[in-house]
Backbone as ProteinMPNN parsed JSONL, in Angstrom:
{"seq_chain_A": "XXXXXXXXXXXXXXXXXXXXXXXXXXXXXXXXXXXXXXXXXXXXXXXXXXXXXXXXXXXXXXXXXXXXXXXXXXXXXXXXXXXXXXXXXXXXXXXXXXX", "coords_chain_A": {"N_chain_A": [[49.286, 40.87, 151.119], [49.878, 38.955, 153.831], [48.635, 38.601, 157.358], [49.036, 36.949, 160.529], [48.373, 34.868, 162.726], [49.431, 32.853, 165.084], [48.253, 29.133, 165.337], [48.598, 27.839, 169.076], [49.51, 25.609, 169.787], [49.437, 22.898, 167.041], [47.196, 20.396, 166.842], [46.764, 18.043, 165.354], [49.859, 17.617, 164.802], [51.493, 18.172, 167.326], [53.326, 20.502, 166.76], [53.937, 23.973, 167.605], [51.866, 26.537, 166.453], [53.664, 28.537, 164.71], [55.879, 26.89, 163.971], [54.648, 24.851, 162.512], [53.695, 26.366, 160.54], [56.314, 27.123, 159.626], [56.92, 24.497, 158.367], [54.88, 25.009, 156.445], [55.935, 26.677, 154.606], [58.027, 25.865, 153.978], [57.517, 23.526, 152.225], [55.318, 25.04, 150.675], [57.532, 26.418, 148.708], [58.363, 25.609, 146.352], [55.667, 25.872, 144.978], [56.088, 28.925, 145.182], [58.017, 29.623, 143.521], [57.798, 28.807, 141.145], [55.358, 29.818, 140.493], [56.791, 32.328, 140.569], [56.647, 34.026, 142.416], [57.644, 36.931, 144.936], [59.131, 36.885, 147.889], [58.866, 39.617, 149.767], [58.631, 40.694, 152.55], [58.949, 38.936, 155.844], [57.859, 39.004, 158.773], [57.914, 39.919, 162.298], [55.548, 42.18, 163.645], [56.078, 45.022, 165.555], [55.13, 47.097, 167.411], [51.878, 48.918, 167.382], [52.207, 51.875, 166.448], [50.289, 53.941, 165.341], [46.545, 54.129, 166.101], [44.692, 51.629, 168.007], [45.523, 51.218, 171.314], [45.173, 49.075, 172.675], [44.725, 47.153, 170.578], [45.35, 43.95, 170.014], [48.554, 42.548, 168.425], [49.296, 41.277, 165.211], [51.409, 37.705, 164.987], [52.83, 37.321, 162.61], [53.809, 38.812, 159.717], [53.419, 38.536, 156.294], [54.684, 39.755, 153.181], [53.994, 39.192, 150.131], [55.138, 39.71, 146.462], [53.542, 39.111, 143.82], [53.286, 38.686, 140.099], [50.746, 38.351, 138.967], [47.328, 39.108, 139.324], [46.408, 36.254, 138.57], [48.252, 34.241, 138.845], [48.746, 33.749, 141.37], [46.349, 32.607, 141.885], [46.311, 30.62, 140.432], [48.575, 29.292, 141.309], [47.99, 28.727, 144.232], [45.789, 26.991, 143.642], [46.939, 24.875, 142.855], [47.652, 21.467, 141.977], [48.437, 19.425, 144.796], [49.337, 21.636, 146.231], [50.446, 22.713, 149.178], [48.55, 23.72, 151.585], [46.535, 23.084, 153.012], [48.55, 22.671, 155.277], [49.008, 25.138, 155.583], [46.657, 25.91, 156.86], [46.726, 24.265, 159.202], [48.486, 25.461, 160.985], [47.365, 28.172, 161.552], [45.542, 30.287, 163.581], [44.07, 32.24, 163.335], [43.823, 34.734, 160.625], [44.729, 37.033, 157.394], [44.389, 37.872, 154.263], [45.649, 40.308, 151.891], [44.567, 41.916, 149.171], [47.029, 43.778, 147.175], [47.778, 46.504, 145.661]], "CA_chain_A": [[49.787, 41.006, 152.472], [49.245, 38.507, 155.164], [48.203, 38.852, 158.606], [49.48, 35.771, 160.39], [47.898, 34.268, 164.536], [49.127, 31.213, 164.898], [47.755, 28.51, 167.12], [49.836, 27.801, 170.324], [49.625, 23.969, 169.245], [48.203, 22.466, 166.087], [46.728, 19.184, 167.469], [47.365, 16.585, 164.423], [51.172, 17.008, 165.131], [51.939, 18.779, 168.411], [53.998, 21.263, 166.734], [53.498, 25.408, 167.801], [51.511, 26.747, 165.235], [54.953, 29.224, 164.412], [56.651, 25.188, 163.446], [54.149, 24.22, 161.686], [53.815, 27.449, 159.421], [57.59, 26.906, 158.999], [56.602, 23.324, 157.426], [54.198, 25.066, 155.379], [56.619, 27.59, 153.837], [59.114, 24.985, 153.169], [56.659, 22.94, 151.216], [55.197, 25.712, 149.431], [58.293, 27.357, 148.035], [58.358, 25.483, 144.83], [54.85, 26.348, 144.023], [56.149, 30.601, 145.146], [58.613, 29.476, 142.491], [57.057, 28.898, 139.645], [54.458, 31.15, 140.196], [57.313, 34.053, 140.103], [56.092, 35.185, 143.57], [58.853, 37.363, 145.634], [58.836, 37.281, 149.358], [59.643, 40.93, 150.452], [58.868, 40.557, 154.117], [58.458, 38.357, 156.366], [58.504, 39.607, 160.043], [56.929, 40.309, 163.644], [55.254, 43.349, 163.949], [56.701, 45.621, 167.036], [54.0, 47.892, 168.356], [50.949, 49.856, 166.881], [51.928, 53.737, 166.589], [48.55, 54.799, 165.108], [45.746, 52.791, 166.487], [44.141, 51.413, 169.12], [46.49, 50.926, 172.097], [45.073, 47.463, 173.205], [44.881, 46.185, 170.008], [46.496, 43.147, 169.625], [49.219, 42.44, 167.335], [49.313, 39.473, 164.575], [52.548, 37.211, 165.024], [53.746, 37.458, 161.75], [53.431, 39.637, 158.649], [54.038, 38.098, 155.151], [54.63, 40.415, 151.74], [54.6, 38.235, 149.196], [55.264, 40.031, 145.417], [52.816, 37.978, 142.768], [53.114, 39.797, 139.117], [49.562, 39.2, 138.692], [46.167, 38.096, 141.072], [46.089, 34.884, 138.305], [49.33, 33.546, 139.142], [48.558, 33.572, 142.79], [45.526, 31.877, 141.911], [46.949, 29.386, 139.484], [49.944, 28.803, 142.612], [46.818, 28.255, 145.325], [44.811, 25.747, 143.039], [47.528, 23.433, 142.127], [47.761, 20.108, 142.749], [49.722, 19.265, 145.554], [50.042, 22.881, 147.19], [50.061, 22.111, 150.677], [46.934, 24.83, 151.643], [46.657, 22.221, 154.753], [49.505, 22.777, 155.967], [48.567, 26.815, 156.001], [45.297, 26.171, 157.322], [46.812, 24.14, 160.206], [49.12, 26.116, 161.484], [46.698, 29.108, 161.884], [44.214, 29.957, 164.55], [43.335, 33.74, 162.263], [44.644, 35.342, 159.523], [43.857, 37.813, 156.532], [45.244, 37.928, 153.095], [44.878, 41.314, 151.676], [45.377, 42.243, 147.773], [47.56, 45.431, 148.002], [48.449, 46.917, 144.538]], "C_chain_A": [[49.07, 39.966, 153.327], [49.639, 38.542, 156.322], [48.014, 37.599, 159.013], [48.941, 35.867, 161.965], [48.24, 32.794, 164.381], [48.815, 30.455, 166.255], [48.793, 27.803, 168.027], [50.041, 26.602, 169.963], [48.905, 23.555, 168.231], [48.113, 20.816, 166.52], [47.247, 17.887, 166.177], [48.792, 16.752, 164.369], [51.785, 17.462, 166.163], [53.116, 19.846, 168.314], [53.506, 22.793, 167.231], [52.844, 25.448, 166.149], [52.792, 27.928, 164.21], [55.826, 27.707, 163.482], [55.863, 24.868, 162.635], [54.019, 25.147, 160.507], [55.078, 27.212, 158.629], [57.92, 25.677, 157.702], [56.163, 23.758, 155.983], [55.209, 26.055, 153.856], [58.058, 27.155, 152.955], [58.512, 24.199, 151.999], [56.262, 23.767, 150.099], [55.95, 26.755, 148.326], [58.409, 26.983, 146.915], [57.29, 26.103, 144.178], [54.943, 28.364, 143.725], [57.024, 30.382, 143.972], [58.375, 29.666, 141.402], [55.731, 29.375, 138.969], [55.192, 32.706, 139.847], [57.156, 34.658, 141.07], [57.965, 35.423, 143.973], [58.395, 37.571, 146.763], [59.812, 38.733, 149.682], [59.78, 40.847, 151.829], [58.253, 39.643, 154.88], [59.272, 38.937, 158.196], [57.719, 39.92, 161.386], [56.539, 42.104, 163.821], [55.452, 43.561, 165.512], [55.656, 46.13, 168.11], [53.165, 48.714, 167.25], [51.543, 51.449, 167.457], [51.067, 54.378, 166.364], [47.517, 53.873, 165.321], [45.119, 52.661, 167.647], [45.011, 51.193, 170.061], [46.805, 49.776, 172.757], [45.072, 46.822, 172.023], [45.533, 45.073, 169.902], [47.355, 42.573, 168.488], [49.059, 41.547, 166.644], [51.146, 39.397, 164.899], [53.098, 37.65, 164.46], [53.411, 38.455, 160.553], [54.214, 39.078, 157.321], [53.859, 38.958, 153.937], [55.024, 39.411, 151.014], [54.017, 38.98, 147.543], [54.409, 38.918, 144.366], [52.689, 39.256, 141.062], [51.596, 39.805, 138.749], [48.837, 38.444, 139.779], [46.705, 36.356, 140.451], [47.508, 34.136, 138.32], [49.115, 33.091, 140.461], [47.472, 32.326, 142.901], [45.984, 30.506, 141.104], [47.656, 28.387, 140.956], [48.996, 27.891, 143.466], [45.579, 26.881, 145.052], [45.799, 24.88, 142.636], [47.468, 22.235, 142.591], [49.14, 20.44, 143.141], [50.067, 20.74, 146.327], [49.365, 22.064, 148.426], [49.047, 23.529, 151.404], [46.614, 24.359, 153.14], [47.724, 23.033, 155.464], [49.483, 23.942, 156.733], [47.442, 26.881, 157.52], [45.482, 25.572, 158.627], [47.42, 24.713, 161.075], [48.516, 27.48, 162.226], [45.571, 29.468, 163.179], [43.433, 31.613, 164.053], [44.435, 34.272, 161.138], [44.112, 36.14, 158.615], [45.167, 37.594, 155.622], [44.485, 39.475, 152.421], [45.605, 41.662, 150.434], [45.843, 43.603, 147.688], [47.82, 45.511, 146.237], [49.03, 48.389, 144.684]], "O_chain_A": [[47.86, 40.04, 153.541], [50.845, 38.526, 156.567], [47.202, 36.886, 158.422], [49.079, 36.973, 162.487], [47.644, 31.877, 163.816], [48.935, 30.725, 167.45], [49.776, 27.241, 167.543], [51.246, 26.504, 169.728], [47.691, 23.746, 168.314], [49.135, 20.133, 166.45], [48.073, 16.997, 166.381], [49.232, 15.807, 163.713], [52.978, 17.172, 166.074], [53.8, 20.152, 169.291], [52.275, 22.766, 167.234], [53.115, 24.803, 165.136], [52.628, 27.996, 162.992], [56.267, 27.837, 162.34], [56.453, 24.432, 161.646], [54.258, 24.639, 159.411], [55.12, 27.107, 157.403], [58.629, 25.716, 156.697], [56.566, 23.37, 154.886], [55.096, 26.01, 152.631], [58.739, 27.603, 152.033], [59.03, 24.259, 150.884], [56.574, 23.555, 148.927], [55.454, 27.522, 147.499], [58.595, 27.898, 146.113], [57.457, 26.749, 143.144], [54.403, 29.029, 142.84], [56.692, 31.215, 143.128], [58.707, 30.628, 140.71], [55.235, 29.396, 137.843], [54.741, 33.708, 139.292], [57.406, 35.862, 141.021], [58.976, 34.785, 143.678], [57.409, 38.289, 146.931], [61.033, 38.844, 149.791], [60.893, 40.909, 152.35], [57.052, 39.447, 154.7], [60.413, 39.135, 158.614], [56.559, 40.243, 161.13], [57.336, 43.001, 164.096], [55.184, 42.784, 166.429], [55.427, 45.723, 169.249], [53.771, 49.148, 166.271], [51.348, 51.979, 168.551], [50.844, 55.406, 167.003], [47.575, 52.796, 164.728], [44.994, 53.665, 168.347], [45.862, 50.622, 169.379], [47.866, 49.379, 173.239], [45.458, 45.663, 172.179], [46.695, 45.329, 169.587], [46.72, 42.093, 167.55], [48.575, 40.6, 167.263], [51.94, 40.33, 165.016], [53.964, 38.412, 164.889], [52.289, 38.919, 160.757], [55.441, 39.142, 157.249], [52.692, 38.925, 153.548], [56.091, 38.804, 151.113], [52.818, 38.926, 147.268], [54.906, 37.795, 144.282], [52.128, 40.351, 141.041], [51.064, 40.83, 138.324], [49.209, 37.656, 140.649], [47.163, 35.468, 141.17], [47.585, 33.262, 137.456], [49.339, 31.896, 140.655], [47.566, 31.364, 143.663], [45.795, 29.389, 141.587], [47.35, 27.284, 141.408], [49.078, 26.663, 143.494], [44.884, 26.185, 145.792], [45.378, 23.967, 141.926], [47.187, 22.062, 143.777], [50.143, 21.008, 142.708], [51.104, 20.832, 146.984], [48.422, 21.296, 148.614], [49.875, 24.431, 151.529], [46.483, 25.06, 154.143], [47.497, 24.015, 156.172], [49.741, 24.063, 157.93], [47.422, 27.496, 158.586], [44.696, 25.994, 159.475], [46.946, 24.553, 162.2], [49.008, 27.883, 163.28], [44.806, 28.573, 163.537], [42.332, 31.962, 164.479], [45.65, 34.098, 161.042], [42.889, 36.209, 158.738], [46.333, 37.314, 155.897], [43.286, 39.752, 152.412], [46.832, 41.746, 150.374], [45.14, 44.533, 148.084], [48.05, 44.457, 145.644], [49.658, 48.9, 143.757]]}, "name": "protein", "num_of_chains": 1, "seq": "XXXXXXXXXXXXXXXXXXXXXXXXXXXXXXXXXXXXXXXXXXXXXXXXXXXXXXXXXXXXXXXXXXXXXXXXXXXXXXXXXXXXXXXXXXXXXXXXXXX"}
């Protein structure tokens, strides 16, 4: 599961950090490919019902299906994944292994 903030501008191309994520997800769909991953959701969380009431929300929320951790890891070490691309777009985030 990730937990997605992106930054209002990423400075090396003046895109929103929302545009530039979009870059990144176009780029890295071959390597979700042939890792086997499945995107279940991708989506804006609405409002906290159990929780803190000020918390603030993350942008985006990504499920992404991997049949095992070492595929994910294989996917994330390849040559050529764009990992940049992630890392610019962001201003916080969490990846969380859900089984």
């Amino acid at each position: 599961m990730n937990l997605l903030k992106f930054k209002d501008t990423v400075a090396e191309t003046g895109l929103s950090g929302a545009e530039s994520y979009k870059e990144y997800m176009k780029a890295a769909m071959p390597y979700f490919q042939k890792a086997n991953a499945e995107i279940l959701y991708l989506g804006k969380p609405q409002r906290t019902l159990i929780g803190p009431e000020d918390e603030i929300l993350w942008d985006k929320i990504l499920l992404i299906r991997y049949k095992t951790p070492v595929d994910f890891l294989k996917m994330i070490t390849a040559k050529g994944y764009p990992a940049h691309l992630r890392d610019q777009s962001l201003q916080d985030s969490r990846l969380i292994q859900c089984h």
